[in-house]
N, C-alpha and C positions, 0 to 999 in steps of 0.2 A: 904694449905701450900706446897711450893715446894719442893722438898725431892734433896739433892744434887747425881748428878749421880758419880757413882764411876768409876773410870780411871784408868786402868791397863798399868803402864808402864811397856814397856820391854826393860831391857837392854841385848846387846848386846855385847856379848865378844869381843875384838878387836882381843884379839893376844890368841890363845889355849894354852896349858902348853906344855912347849917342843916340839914347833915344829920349825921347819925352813923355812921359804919361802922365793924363788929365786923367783922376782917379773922382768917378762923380757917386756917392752913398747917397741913395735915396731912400724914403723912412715913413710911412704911414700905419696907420690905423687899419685900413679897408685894403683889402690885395687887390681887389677891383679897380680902385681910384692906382692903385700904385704901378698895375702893370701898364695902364692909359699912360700913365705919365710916363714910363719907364720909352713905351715904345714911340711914345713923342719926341722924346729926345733923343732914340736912337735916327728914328726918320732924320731930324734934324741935321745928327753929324751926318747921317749918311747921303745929303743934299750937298755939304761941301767934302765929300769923295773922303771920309776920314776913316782910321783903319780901325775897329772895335775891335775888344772884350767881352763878352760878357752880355746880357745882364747873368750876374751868378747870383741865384738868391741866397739870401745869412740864413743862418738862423732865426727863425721866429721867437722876438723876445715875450714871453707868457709873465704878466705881474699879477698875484690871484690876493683877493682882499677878503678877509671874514670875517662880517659884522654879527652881531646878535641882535637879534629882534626885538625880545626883551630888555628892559632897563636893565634888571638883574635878576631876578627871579627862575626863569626858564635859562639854561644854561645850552641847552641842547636843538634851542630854536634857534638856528644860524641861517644866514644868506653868506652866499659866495659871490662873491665877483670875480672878473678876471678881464685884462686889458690885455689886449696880442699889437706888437709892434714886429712890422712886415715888413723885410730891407734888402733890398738889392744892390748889386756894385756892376760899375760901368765902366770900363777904361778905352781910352782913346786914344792910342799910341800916335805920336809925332801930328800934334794936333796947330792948323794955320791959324791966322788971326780971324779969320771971317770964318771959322767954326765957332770959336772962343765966344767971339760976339753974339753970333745965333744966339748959341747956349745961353747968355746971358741976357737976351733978349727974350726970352721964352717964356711965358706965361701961362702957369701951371694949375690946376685945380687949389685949392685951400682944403689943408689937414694933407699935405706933402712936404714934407722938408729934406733940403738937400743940401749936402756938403763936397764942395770943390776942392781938389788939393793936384797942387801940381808936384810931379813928382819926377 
């Protein structure tokens, strides 16, 4: 007779007691320009003694486009394209006001975009 095996779930705490996380997703085009940025902004916090995360890089989002060369005739004359979006995440556990401010005071390259969320 087969004996049932026992299964050890773990749950996993979502959110700690009392703490605060400044969760910062950053999003470019060029990895180059993104990690400059990325490590700018860790300098940053770590000028007012703040505790990080990360950066943990996403997935690399790939959007691929395929036009024809021809009006219509050549079917099999194509171009490809393809657009790569490069994303890292940053968190900042139990973050003071004169980091906050840094951060927002920071001025970034052009073709970075970033999203703040406090959590």
């Amino acid at each position: 007779m087969a004996t049932a095996a026992k299964t050890k779930i773990k749950i996993k705490k979502t959110k700690e007691d009392g703490v605060v996380r400044l969760r910062i997703r950053v999003r470019a085009y060029e990895n180059k320009i993104l990690d400059a940025s990325v490590k700018q902004i860790i300098d940053t916090a770590l000028r007012y003694d703040a505790t990080l995360v990360g950066p943990i890089p996403l997935p690399t989002e790939i959007k691929k486009y395929t036009v024809n060369r021809a009006s219509f005739v050549f079917k099999n004359a194509r171009e490809q394209f393809e657009i790569r979006v490069h994303k890292r995440v940053i968190d900042i556990l139990n973050p003071n006001q004169k980091t906050i401010e840094a951060l927002t005071n920071l001025s970034l390259p052009s073709g970075v975009d970033i999203d703040v969320k406090m959590m």
